[in-house]
PyMOL CGO cylinders between C-alpha atoms (Angstrom):
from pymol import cmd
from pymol.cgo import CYLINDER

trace = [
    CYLINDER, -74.67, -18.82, -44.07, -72.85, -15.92, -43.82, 0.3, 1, 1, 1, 1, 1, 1,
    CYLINDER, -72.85, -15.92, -43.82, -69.56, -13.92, -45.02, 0.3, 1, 1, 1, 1, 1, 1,
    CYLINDER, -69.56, -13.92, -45.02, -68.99, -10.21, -43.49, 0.3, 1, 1, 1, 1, 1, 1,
    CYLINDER, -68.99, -10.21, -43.49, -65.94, -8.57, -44.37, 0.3, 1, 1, 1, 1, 1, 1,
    CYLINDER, -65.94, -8.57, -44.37, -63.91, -5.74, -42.94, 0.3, 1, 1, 1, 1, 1, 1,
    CYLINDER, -63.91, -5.74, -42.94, -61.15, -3.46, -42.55, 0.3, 1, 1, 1, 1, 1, 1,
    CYLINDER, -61.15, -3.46, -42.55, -61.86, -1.74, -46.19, 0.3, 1, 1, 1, 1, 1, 1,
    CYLINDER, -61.86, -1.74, -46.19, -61.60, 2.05, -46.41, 0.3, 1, 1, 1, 1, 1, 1,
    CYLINDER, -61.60, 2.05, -46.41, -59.51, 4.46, -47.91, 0.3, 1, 1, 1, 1, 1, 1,
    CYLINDER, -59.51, 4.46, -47.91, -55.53, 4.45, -47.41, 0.3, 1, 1, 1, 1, 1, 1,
    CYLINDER, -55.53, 4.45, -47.41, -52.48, 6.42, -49.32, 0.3, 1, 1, 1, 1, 1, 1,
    CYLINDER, -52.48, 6.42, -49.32, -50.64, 4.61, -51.68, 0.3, 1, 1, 1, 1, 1, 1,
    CYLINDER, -50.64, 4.61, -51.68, -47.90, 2.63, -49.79, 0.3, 1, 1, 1, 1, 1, 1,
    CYLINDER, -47.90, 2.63, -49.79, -49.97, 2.22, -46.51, 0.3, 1, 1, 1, 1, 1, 1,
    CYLINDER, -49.97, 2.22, -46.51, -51.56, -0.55, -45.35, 0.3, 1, 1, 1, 1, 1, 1,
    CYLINDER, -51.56, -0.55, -45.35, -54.93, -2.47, -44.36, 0.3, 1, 1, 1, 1, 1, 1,
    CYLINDER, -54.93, -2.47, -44.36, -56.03, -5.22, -43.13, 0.3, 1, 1, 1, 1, 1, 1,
    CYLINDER, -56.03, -5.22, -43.13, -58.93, -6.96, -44.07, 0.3, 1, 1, 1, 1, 1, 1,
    CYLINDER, -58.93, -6.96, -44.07, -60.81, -9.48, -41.97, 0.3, 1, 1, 1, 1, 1, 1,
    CYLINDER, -60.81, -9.48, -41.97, -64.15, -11.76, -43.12, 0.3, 1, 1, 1, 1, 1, 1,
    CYLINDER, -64.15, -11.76, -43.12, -65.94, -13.33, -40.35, 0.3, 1, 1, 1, 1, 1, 1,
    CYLINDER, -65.94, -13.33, -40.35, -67.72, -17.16, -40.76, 0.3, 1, 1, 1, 1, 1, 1,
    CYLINDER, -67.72, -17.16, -40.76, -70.51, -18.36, -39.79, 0.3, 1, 1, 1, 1, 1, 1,
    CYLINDER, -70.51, -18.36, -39.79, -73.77, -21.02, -40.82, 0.3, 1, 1, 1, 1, 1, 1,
    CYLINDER, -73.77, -21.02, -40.82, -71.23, -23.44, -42.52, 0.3, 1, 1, 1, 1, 1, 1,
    CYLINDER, -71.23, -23.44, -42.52, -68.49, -25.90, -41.19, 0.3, 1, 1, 1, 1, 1, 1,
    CYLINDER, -68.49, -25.90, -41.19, -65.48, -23.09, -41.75, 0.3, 1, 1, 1, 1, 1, 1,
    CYLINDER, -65.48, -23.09, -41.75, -62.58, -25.33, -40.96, 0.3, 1, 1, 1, 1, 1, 1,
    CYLINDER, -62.58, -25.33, -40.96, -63.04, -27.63, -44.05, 0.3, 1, 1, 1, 1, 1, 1,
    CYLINDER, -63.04, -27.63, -44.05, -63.41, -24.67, -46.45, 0.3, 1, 1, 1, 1, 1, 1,
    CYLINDER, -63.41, -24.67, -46.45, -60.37, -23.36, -48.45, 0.3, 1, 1, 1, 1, 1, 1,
    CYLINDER, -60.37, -23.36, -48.45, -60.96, -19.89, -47.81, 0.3, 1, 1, 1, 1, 1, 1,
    CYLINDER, -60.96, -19.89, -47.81, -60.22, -17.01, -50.96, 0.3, 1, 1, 1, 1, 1, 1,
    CYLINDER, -60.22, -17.01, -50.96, -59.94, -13.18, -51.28, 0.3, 1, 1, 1, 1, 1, 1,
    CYLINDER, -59.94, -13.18, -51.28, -61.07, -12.17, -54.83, 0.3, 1, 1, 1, 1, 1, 1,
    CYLINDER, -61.07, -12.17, -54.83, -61.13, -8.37, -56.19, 0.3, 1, 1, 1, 1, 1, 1,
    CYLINDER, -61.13, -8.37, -56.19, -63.21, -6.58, -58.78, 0.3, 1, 1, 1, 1, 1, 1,
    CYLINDER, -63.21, -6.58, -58.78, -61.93, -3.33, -60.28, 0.3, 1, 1, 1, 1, 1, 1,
    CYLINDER, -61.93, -3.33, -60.28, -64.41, -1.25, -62.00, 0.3, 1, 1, 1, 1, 1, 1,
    CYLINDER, -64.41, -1.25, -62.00, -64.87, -2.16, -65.53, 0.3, 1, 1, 1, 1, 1, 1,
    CYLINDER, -64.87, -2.16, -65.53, -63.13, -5.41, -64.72, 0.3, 1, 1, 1, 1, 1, 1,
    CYLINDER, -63.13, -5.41, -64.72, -63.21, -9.00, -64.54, 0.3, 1, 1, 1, 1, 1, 1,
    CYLINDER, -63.21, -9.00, -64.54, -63.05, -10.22, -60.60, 0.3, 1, 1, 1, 1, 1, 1,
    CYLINDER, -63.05, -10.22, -60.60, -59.51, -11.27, -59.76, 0.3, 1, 1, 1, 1, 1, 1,
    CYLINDER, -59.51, -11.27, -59.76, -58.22, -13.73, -57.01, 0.3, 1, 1, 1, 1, 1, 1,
    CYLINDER, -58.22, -13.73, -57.01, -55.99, -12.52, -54.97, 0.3, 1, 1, 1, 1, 1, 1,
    CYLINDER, -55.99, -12.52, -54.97, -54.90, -15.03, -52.48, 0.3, 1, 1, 1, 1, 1, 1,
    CYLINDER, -54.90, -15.03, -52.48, -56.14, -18.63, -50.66, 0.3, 1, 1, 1, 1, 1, 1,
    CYLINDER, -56.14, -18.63, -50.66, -55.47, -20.08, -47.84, 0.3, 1, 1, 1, 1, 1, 1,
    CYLINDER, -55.47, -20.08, -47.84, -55.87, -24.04, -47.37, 0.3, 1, 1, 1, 1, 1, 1,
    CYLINDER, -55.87, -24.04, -47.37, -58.37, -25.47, -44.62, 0.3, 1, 1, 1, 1, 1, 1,
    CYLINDER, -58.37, -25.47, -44.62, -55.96, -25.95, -41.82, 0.3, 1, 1, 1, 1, 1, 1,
    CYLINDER, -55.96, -25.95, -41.82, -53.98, -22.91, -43.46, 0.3, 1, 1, 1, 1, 1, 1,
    CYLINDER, -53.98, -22.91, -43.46, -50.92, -24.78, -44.51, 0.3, 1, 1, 1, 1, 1, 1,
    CYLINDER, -50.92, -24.78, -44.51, -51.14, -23.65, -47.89, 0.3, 1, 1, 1, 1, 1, 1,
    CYLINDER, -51.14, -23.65, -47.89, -51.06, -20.14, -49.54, 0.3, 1, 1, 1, 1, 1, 1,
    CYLINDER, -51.06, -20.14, -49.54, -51.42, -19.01, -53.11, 0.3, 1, 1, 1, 1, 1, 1,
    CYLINDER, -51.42, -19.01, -53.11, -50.77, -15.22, -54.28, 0.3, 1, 1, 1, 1, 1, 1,
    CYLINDER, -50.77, -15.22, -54.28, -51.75, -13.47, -57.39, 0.3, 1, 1, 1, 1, 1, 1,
    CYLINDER, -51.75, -13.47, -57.39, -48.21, -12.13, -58.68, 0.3, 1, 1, 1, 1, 1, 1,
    CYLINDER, -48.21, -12.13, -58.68, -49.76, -8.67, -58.25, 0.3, 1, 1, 1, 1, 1, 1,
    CYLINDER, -49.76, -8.67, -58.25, -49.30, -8.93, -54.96, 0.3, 1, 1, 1, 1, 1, 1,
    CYLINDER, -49.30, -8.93, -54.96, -47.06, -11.25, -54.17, 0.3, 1, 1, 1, 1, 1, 1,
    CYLINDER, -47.06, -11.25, -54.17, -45.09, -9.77, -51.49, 0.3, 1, 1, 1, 1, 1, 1,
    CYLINDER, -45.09, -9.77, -51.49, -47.16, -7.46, -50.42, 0.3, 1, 1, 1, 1, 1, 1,
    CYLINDER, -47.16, -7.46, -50.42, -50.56, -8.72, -49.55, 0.3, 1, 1, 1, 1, 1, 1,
    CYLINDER, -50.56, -8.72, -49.55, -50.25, -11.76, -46.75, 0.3, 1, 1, 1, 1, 1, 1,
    CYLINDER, -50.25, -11.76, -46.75, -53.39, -14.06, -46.10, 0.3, 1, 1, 1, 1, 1, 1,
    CYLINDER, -53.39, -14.06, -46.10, -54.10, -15.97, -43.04, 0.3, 1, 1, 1, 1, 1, 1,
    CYLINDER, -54.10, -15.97, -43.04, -57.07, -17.90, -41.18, 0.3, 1, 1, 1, 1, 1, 1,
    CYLINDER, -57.07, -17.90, -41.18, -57.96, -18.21, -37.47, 0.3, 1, 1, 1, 1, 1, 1,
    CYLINDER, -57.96, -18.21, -37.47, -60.13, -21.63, -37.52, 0.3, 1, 1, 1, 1, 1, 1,
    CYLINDER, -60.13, -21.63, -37.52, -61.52, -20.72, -33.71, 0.3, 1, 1, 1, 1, 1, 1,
    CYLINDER, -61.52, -20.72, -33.71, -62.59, -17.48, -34.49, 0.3, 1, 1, 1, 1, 1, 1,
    CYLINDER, -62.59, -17.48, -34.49, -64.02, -18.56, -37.90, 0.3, 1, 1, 1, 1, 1, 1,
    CYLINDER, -64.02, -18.56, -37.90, -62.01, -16.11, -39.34, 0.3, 1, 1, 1, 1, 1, 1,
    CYLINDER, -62.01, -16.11, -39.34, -59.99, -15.01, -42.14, 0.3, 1, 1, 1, 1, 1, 1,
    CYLINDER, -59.99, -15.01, -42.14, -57.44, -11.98, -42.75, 0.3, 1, 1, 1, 1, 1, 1,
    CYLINDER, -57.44, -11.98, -42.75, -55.96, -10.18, -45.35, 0.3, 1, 1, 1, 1, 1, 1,
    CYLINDER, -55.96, -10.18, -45.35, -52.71, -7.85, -44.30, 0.3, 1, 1, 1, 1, 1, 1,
    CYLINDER, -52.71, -7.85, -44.30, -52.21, -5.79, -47.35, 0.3, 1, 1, 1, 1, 1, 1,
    CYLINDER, -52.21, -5.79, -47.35, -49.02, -3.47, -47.53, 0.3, 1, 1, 1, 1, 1, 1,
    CYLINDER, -49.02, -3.47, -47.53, -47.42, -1.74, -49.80, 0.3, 1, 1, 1, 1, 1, 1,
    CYLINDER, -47.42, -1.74, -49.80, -50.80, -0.26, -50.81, 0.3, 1, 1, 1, 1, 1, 1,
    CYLINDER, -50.80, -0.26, -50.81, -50.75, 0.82, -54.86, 0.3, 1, 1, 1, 1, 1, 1,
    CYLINDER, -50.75, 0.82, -54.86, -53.45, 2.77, -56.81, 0.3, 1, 1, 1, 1, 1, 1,
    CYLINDER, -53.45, 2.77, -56.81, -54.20, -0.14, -58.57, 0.3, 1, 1, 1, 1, 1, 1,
    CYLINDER, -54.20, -0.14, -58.57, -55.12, -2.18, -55.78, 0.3, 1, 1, 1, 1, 1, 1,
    CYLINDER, -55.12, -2.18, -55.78, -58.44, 0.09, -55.43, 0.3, 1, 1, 1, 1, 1, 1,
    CYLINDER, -58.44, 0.09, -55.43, -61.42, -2.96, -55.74, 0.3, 1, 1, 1, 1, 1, 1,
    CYLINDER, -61.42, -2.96, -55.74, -63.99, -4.06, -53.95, 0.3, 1, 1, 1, 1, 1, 1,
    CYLINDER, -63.99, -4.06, -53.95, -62.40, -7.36, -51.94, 0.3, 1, 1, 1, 1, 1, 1,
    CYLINDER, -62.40, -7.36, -51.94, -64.87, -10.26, -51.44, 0.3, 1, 1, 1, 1, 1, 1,
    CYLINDER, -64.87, -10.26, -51.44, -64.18, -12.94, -49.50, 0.3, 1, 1, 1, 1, 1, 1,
    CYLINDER, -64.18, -12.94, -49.50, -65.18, -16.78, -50.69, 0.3, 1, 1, 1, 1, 1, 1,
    CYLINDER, -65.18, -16.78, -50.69, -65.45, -19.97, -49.44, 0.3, 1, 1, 1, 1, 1, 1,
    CYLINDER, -65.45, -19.97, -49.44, -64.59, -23.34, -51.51, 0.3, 1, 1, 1, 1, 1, 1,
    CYLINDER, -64.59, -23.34, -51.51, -65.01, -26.38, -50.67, 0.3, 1, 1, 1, 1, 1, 1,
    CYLINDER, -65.01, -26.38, -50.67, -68.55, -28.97, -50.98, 0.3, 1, 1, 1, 1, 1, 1,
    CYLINDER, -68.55, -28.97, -50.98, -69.96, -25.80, -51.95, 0.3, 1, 1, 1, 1, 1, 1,
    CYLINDER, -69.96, -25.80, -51.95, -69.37, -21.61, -52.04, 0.3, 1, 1, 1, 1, 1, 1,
    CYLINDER, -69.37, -21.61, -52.04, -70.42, -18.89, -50.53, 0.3, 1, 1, 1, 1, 1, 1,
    CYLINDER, -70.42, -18.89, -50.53, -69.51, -15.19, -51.07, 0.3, 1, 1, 1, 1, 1, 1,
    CYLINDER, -69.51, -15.19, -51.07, -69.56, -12.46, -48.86, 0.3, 1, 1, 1, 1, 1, 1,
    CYLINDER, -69.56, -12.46, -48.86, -70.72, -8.76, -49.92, 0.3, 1, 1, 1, 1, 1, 1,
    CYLINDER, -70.72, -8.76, -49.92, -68.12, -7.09, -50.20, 0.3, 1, 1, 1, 1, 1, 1,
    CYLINDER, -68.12, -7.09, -50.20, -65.40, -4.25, -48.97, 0.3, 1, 1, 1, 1, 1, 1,
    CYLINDER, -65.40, -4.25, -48.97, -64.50, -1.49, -51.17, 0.3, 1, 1, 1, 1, 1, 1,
    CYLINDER, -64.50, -1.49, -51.17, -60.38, -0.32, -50.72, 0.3, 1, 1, 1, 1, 1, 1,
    CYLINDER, -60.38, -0.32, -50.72, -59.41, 2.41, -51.97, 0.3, 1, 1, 1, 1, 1, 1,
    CYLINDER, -59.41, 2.41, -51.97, -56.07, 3.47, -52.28, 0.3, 1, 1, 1, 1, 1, 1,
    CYLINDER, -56.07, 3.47, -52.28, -55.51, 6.94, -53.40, 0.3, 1, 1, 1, 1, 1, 1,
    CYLINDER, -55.51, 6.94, -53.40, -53.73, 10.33, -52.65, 0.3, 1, 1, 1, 1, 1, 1,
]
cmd.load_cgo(trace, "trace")
């Protein structure tokens, strides 16, 4: 089983990324599918999720707005368009997957900064 994200880097505050976290060694299409985010010195956050078939979103009001999450079931895929990049949205983003069981990825660190 594996989760690789991508797309993390550095950006200026009010640009935007895109993360993406590829799928494989598990059944992806009956997995909800999450992007959390740790900040140093703090707890790990969820940002959004994305139902199996991708009918359903949820948003952490932080970024409500500005961050967009999305799933490609054939490519075993999920995405992350953030915009509207803040300071406060530097983390490392992890990608999970929920469903009979979960499974993390490693991690992409996004730093937003002038």
């Amino acid at each position: 089983v594996q989760l690789v994200e991508s797309g993390g880097g550095l950006v200026q505050p009010g640009g935007s990324l895109r993360l993406s976290c590829a799928a494989s060694g598990f059944t992806f299409s009956s997995y909800d599918m999450k992007w959390y985010r740790q900040a140093p010195g703090k707890e790990r956050e969820l940002v959004a999720a994305i139902s199996t078939a991708g009918g359903g979103t949820n948003y952490a009001d932080s970024v409500k707005g500005r961050f967009t999450i999305s799933r490609d079931n054939a490519k075993r895929t999920v995405y992350l368009q953030m915009n509207s990049l803040k300071p406060e949205d530097t983390a490392v983003y992890y990608c999970n997957a929920w469903g009979f069981t979960s499974y993390w990825g490693q991690g992409t660190q996004v730093t937003v900064s002038s």
